[in-house]
C-alpha positions as CSV (number, residue, x, y, z in Angstrom):
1,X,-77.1,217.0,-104.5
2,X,-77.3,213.2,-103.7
3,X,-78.1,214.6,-100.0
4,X,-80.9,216.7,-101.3
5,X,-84.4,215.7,-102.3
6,X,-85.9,217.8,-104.6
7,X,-89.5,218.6,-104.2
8,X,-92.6,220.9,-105.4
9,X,-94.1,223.5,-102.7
10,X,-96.8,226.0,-103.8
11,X,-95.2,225.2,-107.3
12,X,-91.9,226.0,-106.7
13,X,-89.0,223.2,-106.7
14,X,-87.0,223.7,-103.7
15,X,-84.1,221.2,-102.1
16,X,-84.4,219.4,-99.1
17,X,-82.2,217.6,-97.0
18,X,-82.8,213.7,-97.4
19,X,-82.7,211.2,-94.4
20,X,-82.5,208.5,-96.3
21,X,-79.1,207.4,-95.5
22,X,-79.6,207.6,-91.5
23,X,-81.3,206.2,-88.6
24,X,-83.2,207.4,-86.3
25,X,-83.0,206.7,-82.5
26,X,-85.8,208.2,-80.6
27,X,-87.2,208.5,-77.2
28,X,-90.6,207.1,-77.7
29,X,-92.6,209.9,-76.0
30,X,-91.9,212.3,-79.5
31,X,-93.2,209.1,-81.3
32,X,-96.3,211.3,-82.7
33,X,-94.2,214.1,-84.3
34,X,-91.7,211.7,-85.9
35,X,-94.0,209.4,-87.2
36,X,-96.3,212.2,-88.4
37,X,-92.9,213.8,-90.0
38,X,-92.5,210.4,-91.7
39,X,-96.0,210.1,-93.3
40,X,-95.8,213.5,-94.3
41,X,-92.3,213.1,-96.2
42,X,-90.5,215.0,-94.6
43,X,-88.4,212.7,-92.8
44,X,-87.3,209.9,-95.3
45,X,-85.5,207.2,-93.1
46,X,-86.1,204.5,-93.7
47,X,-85.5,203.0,-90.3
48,X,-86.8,205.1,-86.9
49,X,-85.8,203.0,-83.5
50,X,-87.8,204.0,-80.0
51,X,-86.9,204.1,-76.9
52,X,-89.9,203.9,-74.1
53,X,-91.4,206.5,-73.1
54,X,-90.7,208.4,-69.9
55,X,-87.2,206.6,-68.6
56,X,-85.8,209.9,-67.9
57,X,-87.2,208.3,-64.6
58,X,-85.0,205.3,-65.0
59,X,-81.4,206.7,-66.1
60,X,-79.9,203.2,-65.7
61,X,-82.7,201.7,-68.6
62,X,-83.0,204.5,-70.5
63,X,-78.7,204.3,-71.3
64,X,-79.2,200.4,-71.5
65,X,-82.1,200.6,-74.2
66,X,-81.0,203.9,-76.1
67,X,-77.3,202.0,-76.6
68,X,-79.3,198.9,-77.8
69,X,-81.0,201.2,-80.1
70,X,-78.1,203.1,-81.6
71,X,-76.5,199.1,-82.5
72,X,-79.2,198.4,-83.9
73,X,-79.6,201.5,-85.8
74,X,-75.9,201.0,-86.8
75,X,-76.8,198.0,-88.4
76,X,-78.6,199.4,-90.9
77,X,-76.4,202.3,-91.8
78,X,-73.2,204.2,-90.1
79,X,-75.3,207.6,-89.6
80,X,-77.9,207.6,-86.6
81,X,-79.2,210.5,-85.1
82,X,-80.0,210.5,-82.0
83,X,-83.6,212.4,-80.6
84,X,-82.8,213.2,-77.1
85,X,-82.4,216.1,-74.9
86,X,-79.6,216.3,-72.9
87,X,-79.6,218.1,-69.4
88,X,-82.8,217.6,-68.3
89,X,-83.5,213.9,-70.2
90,X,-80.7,212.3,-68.5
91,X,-79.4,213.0,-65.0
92,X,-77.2,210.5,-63.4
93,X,-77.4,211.2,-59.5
94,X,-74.8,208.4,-59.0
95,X,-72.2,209.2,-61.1
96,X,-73.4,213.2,-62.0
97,X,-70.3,213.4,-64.2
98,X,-72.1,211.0,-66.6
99,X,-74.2,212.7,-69.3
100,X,-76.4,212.7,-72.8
101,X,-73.4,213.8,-74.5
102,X,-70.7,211.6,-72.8
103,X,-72.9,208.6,-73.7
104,X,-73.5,209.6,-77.5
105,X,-69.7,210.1,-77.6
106,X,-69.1,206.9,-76.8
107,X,-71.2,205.7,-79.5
108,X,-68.5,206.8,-82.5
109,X,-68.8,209.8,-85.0
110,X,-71.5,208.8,-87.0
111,X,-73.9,209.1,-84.0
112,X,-75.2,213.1,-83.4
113,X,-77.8,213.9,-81.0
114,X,-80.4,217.0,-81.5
115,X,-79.3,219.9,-80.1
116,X,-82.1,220.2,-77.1
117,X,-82.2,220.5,-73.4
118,X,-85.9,218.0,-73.5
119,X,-88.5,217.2,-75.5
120,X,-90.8,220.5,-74.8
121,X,-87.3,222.5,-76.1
122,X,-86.9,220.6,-79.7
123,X,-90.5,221.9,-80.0
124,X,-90.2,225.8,-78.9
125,X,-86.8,226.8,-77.7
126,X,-87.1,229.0,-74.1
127,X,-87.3,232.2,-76.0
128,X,-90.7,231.0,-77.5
129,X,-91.5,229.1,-74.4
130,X,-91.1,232.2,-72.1
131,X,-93.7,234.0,-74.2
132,X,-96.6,231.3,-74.6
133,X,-96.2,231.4,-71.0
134,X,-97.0,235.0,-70.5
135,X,-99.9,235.3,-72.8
136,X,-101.6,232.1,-71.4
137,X,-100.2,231.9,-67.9
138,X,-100.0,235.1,-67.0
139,X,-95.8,234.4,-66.8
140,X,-96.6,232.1,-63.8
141,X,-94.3,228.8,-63.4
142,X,-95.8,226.2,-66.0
143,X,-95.0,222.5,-66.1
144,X,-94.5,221.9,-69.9
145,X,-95.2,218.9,-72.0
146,X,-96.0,217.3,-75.6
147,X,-98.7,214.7,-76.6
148,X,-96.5,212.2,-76.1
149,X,-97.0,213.4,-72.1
150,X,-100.8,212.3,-72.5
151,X,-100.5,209.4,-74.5
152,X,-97.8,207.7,-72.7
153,X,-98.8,209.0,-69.1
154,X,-98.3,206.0,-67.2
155,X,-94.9,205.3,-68.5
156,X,-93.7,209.0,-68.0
157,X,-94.9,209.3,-64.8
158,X,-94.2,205.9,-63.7
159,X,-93.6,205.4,-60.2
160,X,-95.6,208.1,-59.4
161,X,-98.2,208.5,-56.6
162,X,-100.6,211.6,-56.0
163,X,-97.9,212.4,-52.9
164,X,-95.0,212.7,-55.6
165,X,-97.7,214.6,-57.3
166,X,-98.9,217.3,-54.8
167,X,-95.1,217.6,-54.4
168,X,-94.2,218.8,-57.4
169,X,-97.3,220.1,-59.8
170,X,-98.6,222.5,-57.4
171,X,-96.1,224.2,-57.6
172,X,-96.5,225.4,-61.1
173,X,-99.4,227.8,-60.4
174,X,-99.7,228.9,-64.5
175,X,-100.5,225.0,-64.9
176,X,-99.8,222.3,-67.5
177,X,-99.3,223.8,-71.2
178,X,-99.2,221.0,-73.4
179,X,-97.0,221.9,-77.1
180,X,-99.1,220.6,-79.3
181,X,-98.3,220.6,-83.4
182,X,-100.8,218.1,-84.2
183,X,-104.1,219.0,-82.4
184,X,-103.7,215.9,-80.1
185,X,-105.1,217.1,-77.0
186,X,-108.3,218.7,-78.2
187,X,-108.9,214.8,-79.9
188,X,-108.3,213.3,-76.6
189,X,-110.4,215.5,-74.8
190,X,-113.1,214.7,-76.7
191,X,-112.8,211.1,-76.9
192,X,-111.8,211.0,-73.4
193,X,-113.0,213.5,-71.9
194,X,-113.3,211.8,-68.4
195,X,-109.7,210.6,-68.4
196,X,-108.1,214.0,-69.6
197,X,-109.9,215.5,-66.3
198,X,-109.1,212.7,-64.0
199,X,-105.3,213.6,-65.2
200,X,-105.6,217.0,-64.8
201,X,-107.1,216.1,-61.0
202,X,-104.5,214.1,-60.3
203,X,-101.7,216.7,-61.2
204,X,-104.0,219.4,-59.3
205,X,-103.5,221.5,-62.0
206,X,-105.5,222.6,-65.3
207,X,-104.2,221.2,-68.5
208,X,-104.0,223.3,-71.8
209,X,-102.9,222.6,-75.1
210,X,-100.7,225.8,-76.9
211,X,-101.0,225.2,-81.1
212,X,-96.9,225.3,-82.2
213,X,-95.8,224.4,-85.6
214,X,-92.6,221.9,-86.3
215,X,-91.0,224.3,-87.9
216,X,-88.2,224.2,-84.9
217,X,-87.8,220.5,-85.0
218,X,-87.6,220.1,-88.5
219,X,-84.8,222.4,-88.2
220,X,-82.8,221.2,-85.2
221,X,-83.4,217.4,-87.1
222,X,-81.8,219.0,-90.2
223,X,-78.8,220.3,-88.6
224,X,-77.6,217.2,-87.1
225,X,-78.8,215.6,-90.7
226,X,-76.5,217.8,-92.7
227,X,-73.6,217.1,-90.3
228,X,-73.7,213.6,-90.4
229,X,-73.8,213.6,-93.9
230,X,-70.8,216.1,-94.7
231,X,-68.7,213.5,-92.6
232,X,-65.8,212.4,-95.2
C-alpha cells in the first residue's frame, strides 16, 4: 500500500499508483499534459525535469540534455521515468545502432522509459490513430501532432524553411490532426486566430484538432511507475 494513494471518485475509494517517489524526465513538447496531470493530482512527483521541445531534430542535444536531466533527476530520488518515444524520437543517422533504449540503459535500472514510439503514440496508440484518421481524413496520410506541436512550433520545426516544408507536408493529403486532450487548439485559434492560419499556410495543409482523452497516457505512465517501484 505505501505505493498506492487512496482517493474518492464518484464516492467510491479506489487505489492509485503514487509518483511520489520518482522523477520525471520529459521531453518538453508533452509539457501541457504533464503539467495538467500534475495540477489535477494525478501525477504526484514531486520533481518533473524538461527537455526542449522539438530536438528530435538535434539527436546530438537532445542525448546531451535528456542525460543532464536524468542526473539531475537522480539527485532527487533513484526512480526516474523517462517520457520519450523511442523509434521515431531519436534516430541517430551517424551511428544508426545507437537508440532511445540503448541510451536509457546506460542510465542504470532505476531509469524506465514509456513504452511509445512518439509523442502522438503515448496519446492514441496506431490502432486508435488509424481510425480518427478514417473518420476525419477520409483514411488519407495525416501528419499527427499534440499541442505541444503548436505551442512550441518554432523549436519543433526548427531549421525549417517553407522548401523543407513543401517537401514533406504535402504529402500528407488528410492534413494535420492535432491530439488534443485539453481543448488547446480551439483556445489558440481563437486567440490567435491569424497565427494558427499562417501555420496552417506554411505547412500547406489544414490543421484540425481530434478531442482524445489521457486515459492512454495515464496508463502507459503507470506501468513504468509500478515497475520502478516493485524494484527490490
Amino acid at each position: 500500500m505505501q505505493h498506492l494513494r487512496i482517493c474518492m471518485k464518484g464516492g467510491l475509494i479506489v487505489a492509485r499508483t503514487s509518483f511520489s517517489e520518482i522523477a520525471v524526465v520529459s521531453c518538453g513538447t508533452l509539457s501541457l499534459e504533464l503539467n495538467h496531470l500534475k495540477e489535477t493530482g494525478f501525477l504526484d512527483a514531486k520533481h518533473i525535469f524538461y527537455t526542449r521541445p522539438g530536438l528530435h531534430e538535434h539527436v546530438r542535444e537532445l542525448e546531451r540534455q535528456l542525460i543532464e536531466r536524468i542526473r539531475k533527476a537522480k539527485e532527487k530520488t533513484d526512480k526516474v521515468l523517462v517520457v520519450y518515444g523511442g523509434k521515431f524520437c531519436y534516430v541517430n543517422a551517424e551511428e544508426p545502432t545507437r537508440t532511445m533504449s540503448k541510451i536509457i540503459a546506460e542510465q542504470g535500472p532505476g531509469v524506465a522509459r514509456i513504452e511509445a514510439t512518439h509523442c502522438m503514440d503515448m496519446l492514441a496508440g496506431e490502432e486508435e490513430r488509424e481510425k480518427i484518421a478514417l473518420e476525419m481524413a477520409g483514411g488519407e496520410k495525416v501528419w499527427w501532432m499534440v499541442p505541444g506541436w503548436i505551442k512550441f512550433r518554432h523549436d519543433v520545426f526548427d531549421g525549417w524553411d517553407q522548401g523543407l516544408a513543401n517537401e514533406n507536408f504535402p504529402r500528407h493529403t488528410g492534413g494535420a490532426i492535432v491530439l488534443d486532450s485539453l481543448g488547446y487548439v480551439e483556445r489558440y485559434m481563437t486567440e490567435h486566430p491569424e497565427e494558427f492560419l499562417e501555420y496552417s499556410d506554411w505547412m500547406g495543409i489544414p490543421i484540425q484538432p481530434y478531442p482524445v482523452t489521457l486515459d492512454r497516457f495515464k496508463s502507459l505512465l503507470v506501468e513504468q511507475a509500478e515497475k520502478l517501484l516493485n524494484v527490490s
